[in-house]
N, CA and C atoms as a LAMMPS dump frame, in Angstrom:
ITEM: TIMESTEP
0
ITEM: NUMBER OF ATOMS
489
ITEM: BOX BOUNDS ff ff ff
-5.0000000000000000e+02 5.0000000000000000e+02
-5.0000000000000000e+02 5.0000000000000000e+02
-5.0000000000000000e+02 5.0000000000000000e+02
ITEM: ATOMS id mol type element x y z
1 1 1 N 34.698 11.119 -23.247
2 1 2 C 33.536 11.983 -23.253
3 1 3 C 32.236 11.219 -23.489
4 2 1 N 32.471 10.034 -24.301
5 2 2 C 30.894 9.515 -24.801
6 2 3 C 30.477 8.638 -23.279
7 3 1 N 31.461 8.149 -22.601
8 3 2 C 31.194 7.202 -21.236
9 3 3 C 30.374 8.428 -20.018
10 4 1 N 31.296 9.504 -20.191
11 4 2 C 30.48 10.151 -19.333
12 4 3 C 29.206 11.111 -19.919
13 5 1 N 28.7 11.468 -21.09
14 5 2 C 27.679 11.299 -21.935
15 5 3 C 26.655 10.364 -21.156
16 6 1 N 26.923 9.198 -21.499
17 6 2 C 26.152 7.709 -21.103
18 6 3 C 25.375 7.868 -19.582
19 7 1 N 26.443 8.324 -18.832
20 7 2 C 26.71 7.881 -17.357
21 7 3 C 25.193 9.501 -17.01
22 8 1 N 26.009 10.755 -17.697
23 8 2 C 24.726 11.459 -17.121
24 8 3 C 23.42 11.355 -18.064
25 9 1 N 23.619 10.805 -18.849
26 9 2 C 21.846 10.425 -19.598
27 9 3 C 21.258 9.414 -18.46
28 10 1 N 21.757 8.351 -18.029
29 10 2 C 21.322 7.343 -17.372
30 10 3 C 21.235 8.053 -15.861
31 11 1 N 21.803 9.054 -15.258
32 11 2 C 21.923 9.752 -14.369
33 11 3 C 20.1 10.588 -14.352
34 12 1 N 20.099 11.47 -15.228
35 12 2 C 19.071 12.103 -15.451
36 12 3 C 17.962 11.112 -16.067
37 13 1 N 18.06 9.838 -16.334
38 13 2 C 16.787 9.102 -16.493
39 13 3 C 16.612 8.207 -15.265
40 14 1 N 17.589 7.873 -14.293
41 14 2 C 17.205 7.387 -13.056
42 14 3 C 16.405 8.845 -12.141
43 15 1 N 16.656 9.864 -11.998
44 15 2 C 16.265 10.865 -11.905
45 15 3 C 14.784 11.301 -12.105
46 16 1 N 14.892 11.231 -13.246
47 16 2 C 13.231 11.171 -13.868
48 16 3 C 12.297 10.196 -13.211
49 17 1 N 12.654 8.914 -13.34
50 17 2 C 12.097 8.284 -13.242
51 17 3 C 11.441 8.21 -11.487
52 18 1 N 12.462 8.336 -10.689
53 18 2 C 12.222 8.123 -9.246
54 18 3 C 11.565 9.632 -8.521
55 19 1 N 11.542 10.675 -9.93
56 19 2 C 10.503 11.939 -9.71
57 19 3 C 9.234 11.82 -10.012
58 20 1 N 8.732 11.153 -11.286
59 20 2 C 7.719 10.731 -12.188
60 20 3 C 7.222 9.726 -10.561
61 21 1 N 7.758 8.366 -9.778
62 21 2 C 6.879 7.778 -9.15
63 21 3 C 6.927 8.188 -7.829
64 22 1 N 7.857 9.381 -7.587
65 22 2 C 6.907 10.111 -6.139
66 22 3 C 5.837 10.764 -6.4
67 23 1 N 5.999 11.635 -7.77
68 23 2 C 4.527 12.512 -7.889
69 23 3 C 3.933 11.537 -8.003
70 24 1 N 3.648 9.911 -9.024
71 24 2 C 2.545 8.879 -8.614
72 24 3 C 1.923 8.366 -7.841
73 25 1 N 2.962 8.55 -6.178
74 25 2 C 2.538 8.3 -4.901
75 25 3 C 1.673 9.04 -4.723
76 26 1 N 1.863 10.348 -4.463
77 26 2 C 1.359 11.426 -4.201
78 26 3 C -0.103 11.784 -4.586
79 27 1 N 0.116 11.463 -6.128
80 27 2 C -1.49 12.195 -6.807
81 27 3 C -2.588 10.031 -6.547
82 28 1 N -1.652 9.523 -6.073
83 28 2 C -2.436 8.023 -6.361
84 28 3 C -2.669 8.182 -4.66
85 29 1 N -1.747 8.484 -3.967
86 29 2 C -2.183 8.27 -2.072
87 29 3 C -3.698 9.389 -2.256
88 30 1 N -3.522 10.743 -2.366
89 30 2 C -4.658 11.424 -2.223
90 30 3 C -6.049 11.002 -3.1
91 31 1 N -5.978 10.147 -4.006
92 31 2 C -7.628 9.522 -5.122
93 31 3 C -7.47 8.176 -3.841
94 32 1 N -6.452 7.664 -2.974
95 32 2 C -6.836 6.816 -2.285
96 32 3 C -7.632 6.869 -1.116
97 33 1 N -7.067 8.133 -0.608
98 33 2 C -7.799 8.863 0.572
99 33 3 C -9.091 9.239 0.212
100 34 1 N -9.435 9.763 -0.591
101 34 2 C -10.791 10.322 -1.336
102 34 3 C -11.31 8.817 -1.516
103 35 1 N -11.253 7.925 -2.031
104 35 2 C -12.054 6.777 -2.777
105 35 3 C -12.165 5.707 -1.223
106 36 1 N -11.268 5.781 0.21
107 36 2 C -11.566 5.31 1.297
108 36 3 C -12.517 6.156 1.694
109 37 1 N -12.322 7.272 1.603
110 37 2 C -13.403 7.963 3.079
111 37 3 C -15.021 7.946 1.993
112 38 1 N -15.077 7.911 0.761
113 38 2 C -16.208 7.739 0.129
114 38 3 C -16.82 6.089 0.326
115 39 1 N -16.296 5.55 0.746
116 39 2 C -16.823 3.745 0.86
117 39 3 C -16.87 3.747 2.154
118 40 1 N -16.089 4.468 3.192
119 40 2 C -16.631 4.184 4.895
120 40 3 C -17.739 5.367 4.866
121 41 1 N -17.837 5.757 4.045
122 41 2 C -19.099 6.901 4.447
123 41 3 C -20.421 6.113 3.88
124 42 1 N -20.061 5.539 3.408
125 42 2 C -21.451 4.65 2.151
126 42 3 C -21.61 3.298 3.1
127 43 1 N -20.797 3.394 4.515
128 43 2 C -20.5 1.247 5.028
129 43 3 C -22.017 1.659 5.497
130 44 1 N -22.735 0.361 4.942
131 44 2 C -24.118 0.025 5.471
132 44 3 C -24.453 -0.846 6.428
133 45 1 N -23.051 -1.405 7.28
134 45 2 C -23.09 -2.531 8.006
135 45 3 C -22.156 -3.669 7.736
136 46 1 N -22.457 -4.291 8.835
137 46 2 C -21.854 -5.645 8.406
138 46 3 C -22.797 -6.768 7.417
139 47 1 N -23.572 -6.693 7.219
140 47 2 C -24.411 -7.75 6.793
141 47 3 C -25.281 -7.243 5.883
142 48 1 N -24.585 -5.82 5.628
143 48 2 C -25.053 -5.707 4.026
144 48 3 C -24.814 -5.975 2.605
145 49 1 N -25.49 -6.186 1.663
146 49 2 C -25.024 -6.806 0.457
147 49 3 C -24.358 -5.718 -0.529
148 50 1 N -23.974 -4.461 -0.141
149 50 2 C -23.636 -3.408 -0.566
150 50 3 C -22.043 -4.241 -0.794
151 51 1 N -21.243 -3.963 -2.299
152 51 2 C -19.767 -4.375 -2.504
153 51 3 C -18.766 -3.42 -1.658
154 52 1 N -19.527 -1.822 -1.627
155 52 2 C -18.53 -1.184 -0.881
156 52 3 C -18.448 -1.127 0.93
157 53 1 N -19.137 -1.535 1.131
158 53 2 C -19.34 -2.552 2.587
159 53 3 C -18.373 -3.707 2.709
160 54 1 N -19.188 -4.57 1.809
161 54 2 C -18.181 -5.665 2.102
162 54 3 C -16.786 -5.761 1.784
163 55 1 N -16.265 -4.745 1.552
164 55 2 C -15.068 -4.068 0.544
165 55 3 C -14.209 -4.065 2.153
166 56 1 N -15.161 -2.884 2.828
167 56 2 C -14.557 -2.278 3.9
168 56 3 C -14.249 -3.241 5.161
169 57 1 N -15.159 -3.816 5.08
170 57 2 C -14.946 -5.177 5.693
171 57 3 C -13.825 -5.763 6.048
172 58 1 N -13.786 -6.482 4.249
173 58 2 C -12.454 -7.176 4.062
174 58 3 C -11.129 -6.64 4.289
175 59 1 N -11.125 -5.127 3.76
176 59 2 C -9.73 -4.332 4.361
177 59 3 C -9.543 -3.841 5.281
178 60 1 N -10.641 -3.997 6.44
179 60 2 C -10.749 -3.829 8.23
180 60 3 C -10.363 -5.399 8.305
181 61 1 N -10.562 -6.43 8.047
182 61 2 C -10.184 -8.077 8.343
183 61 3 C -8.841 -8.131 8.088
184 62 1 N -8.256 -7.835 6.471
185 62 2 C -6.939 -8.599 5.601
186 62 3 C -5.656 -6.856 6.36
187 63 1 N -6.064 -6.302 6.313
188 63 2 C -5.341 -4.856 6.914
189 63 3 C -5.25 -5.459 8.226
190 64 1 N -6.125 -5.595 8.938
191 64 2 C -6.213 -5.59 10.765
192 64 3 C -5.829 -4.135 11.575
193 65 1 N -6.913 -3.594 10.472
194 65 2 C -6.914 -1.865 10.672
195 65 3 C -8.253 -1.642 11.37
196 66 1 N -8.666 -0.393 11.413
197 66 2 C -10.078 0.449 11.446
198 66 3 C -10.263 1.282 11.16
199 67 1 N -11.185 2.341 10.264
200 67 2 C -11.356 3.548 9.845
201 67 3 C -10.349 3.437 9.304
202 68 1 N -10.239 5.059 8.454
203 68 2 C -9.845 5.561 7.247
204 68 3 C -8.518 5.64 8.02
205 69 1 N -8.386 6.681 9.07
206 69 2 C -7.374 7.557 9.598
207 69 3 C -6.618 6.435 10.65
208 70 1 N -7.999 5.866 11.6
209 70 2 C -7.648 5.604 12.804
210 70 3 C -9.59 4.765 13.386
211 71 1 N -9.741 4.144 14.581
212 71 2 C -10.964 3.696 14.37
213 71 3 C -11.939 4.682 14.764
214 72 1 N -11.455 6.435 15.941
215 72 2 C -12.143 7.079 15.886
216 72 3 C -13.049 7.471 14.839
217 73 1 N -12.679 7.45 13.328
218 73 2 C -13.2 7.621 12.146
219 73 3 C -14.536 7.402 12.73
220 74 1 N -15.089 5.906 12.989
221 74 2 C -16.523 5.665 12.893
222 74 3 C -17.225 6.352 13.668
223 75 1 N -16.681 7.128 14.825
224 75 2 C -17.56 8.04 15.771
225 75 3 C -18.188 9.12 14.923
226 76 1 N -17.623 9.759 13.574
227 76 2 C -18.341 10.695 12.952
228 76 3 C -19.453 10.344 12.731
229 77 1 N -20.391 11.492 12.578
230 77 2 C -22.333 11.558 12.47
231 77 3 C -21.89 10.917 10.879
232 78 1 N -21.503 11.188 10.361
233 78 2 C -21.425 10.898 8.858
234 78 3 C -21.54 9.338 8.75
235 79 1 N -20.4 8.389 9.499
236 79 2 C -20.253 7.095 9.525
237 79 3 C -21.391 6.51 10.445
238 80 1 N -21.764 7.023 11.692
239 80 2 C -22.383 5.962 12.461
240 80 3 C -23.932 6.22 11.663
241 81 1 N -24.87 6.235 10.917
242 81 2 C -25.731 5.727 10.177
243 81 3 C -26.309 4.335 10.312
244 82 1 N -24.849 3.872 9.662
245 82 2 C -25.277 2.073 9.915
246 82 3 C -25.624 1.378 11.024
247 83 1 N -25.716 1.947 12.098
248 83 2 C -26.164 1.041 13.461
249 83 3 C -27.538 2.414 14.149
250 84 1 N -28.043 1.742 15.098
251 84 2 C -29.023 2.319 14.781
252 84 3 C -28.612 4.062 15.997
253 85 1 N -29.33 4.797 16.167
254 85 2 C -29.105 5.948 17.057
255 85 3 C -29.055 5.699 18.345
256 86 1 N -29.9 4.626 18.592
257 86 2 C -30.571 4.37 20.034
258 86 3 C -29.282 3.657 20.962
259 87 1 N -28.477 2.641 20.09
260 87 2 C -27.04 1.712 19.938
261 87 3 C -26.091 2.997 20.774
262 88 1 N -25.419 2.172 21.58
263 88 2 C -23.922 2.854 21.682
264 88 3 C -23.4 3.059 20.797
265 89 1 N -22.091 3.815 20.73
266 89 2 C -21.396 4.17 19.316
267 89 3 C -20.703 2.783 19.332
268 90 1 N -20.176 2.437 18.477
269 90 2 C -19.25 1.335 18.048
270 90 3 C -18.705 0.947 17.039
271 91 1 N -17.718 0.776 16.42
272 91 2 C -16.901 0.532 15.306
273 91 3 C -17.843 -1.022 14.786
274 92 1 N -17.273 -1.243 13.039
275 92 2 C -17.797 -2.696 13.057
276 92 3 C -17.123 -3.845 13.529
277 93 1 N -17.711 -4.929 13.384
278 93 2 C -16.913 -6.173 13.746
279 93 3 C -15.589 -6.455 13.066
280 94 1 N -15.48 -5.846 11.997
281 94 2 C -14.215 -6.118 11.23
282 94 3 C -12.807 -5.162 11.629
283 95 1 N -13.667 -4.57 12.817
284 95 2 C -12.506 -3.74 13.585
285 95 3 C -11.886 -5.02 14.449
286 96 1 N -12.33 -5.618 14.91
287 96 2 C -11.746 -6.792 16.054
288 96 3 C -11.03 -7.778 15.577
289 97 1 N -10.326 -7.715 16.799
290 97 2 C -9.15 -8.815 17.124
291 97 3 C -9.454 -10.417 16.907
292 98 1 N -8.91 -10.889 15.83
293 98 2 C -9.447 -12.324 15.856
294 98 3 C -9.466 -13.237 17.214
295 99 1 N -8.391 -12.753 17.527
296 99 2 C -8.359 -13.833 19.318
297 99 3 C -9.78 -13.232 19.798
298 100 1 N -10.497 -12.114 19.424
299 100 2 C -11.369 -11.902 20.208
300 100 3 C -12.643 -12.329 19.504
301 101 1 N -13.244 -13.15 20.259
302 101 2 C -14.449 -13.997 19.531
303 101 3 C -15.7 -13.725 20.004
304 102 1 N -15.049 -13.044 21.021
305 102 2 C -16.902 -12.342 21.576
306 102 3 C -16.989 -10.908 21.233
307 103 1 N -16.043 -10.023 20.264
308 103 2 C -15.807 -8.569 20.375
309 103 3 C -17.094 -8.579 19.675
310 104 1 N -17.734 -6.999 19.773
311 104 2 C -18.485 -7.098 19.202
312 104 3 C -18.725 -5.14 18.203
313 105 1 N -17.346 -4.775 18.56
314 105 2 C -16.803 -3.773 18.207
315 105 3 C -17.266 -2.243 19.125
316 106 1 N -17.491 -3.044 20.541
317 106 2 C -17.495 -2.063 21.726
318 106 3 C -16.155 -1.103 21.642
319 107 1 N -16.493 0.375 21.572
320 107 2 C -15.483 1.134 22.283
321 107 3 C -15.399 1.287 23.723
322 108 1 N -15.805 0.897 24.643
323 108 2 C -15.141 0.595 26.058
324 108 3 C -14.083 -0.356 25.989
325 109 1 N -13.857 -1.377 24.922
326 109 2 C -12.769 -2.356 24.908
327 109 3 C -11.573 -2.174 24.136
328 110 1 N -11.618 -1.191 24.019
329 110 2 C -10.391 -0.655 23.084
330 110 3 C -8.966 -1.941 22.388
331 111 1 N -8.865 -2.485 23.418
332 111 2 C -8.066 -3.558 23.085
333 111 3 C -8.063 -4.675 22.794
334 112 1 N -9.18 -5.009 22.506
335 112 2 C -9.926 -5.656 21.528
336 112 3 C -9.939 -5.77 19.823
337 113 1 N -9.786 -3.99 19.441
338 113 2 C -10.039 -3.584 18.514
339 113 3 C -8.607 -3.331 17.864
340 114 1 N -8.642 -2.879 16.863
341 114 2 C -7.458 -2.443 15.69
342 114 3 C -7.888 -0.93 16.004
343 115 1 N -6.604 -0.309 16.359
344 115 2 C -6.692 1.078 16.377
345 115 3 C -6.208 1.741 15.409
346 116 1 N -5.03 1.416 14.594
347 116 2 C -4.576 2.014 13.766
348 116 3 C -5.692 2.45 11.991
349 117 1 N -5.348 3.026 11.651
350 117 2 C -5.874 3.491 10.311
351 117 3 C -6.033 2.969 9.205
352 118 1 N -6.653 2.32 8.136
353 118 2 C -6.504 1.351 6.949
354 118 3 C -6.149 2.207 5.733
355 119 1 N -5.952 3.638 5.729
356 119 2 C -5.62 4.18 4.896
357 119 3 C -3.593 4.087 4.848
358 120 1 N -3.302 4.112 5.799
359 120 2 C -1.63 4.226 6.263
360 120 3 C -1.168 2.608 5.676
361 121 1 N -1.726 1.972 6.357
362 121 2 C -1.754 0.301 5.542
363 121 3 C -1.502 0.582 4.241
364 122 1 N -2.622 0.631 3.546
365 122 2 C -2.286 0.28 2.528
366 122 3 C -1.573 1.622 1.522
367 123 1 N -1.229 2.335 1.358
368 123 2 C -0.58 3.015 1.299
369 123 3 C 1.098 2.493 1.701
370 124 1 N 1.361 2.274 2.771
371 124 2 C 2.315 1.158 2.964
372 124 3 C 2.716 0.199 2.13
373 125 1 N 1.204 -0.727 1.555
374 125 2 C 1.427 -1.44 0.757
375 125 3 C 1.803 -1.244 -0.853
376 126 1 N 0.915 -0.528 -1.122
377 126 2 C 1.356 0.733 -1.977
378 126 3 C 2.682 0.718 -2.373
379 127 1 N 3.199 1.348 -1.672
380 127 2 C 4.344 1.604 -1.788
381 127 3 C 5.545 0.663 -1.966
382 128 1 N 5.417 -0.21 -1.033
383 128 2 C 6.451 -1.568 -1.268
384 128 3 C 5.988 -2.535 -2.64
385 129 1 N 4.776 -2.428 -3.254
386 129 2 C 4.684 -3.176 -4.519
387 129 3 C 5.421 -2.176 -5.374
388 130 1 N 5.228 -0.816 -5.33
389 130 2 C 5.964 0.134 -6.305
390 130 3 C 7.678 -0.016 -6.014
391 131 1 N 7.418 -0.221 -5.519
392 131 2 C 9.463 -0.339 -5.119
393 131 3 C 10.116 -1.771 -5.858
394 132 1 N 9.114 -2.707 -5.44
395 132 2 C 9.634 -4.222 -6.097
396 132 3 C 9.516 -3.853 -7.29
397 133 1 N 8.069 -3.172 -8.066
398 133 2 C 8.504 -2.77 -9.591
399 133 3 C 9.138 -2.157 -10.385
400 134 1 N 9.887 -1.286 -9.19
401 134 2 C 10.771 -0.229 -9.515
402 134 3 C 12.139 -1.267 -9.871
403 135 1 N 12.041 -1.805 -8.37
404 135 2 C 13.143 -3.176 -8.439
405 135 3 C 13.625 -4.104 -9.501
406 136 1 N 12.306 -4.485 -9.916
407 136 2 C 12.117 -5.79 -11.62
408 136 3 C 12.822 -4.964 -12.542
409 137 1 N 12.523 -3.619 -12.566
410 137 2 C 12.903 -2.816 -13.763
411 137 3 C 14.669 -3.11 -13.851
412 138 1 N 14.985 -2.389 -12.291
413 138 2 C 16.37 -2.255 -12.571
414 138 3 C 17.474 -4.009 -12.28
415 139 1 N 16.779 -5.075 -11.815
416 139 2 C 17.51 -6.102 -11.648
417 139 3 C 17.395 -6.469 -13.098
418 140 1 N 17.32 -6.464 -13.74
419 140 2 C 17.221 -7.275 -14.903
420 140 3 C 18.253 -6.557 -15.962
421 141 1 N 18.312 -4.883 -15.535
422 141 2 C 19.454 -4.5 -16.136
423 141 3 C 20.786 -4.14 -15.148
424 142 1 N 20.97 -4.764 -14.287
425 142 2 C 22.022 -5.183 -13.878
426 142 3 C 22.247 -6.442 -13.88
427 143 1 N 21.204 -7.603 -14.146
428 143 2 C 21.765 -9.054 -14.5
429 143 3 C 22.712 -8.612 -15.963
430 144 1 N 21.977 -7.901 -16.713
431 144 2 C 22.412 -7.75 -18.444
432 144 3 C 23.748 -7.103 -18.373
433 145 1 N 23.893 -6.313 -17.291
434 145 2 C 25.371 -5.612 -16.794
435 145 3 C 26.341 -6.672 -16.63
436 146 1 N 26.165 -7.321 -15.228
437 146 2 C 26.497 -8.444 -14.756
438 146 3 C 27.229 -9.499 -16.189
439 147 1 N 26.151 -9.909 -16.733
440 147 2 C 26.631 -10.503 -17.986
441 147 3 C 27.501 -10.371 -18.898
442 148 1 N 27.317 -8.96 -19.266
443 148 2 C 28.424 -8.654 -20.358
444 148 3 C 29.271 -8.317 -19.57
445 149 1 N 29.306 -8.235 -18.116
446 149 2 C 31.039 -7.992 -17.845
447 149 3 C 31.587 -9.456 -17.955
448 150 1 N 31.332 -10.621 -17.456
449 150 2 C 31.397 -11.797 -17.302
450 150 3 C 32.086 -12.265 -19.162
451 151 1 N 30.949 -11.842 -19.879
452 151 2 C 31.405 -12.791 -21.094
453 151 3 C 32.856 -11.362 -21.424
454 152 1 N 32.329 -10.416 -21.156
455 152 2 C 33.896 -9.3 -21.792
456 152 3 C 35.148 -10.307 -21.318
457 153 1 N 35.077 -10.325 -19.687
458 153 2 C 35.903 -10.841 -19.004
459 153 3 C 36.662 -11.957 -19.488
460 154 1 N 35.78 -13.256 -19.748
461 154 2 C 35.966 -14.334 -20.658
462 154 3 C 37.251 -14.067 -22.034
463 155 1 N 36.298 -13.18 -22.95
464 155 2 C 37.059 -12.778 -24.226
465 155 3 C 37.993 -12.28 -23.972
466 156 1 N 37.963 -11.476 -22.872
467 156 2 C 39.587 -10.909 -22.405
468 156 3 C 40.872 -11.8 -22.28
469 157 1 N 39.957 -12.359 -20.768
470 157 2 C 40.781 -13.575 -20.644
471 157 3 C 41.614 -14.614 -21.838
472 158 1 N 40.657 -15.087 -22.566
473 158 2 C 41.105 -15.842 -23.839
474 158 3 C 41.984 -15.34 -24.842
475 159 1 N 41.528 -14.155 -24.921
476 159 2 C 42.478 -13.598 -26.357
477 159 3 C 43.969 -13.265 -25.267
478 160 1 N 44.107 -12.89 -24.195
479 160 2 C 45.279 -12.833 -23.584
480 160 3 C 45.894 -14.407 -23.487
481 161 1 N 45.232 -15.696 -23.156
482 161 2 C 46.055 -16.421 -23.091
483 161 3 C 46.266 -17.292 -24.401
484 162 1 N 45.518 -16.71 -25.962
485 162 2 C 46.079 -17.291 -26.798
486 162 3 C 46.857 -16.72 -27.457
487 163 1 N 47.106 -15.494 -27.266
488 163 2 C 48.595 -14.686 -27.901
489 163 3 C 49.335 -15.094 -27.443
C-alpha cells in the first residue's frame, strides 16, 4: 500500500506540474503577443536609436521572421508610420534574406523576404527552453533512481555471494 501511496503522489505531482506549465505557456504566449505587437507598433525604422526598434530588428535578423503574425503585419496604417506616406508600402530591411544584399524590403519581391511570423518563432522557442527545464528537473531524478538501483543491486549482489 505505501509503494502505491508513493507511485500516485508522484503521479498527481507529475500532473500538477505539467498543468501549472501549460497554463504558463498560455498566460506567458498571450503578455508575449501583447508586448510584440506593442514594439512593432512603436518600430521607428531601421536607423532609429529607439531600443524597441532595434529590438525588432534583431528578432526580424536572429528569428529570420517578419511581423508579429506574418510580414503582412507591416501593411497596417498602425505600423507603416515609419517610412514615409509618399514610399511604397514595404516591410523593414530586417525582413530580408541575407543572400539578398540588394533587398530593400520591397513587397513586389516576396521572396526575398521572411514571410513567416516572429511571434510563432519564438514562442517555439519558448517552448523548447521550457521542456529542457522541465527535462533538468526530471534527469537528475532519474540519474538518483538509476543510482540507487545500481548500488541496491551491488548490496544485493554481495550479501548473496557472501552467505
Amino acid at each position: 500500500m505505501v509503494s502505491l501511496h508513493c507511485y500516485e503522489d508522484s503521479w498527481l505531482r507529475s500532473f500538477a506540474r505539467t498543468l501549472l506549465m501549460f497554463l504558463g505557456l498560455v498566460l506567458w504566449g498571450a503578455a508575449l503577443k501583447s508586448t510584440m505587437g506593442h514594439l512593432f507598433y512603436q518600430y521607428n525604422g531601421p536607423y532609429s536609436e529607439n531600443p524597441g526598434s532595434r529590438a525588432v530588428d534583431k528578432i526580424q535578423r536572429n528569428l529570420q521572421c517578419c511581423g508579429v503574425q506574418n510580414y503582412t503585419d507591416w501593411l497596417m496604417a498602425t505600423t507603416v508610420s515609419w517610412h514615409l506616406p509618399t514610399e511604397k508600402a514595404c516591410v523593414p530591411e530586417s525582413c530580408c534574406k541575407e543572400k539578398y544584399s540588394h533587398c530593400r524590403g520591397d513587397l513586389c519581391q516576396l521572396e526575398q523576404l521572411f514571410q513567416e511570423g516572429c511571434l510563432r518563432k519564438l514562442e517555439d522557442q519558448m517552448h523548447f527552453v521550457m521542456l529542457a527545464v522541465a527535462e533538468s528537473i526530471n534527469i537528475p531524478k532519474a540519474l538518483v533512481t538509476l543510482c540507487t538501483c545500481v548500488v541496491l543491486c551491488n548490496l544485493m549482489l554481495s550479501v548473496y555471494f557472501w552467505t
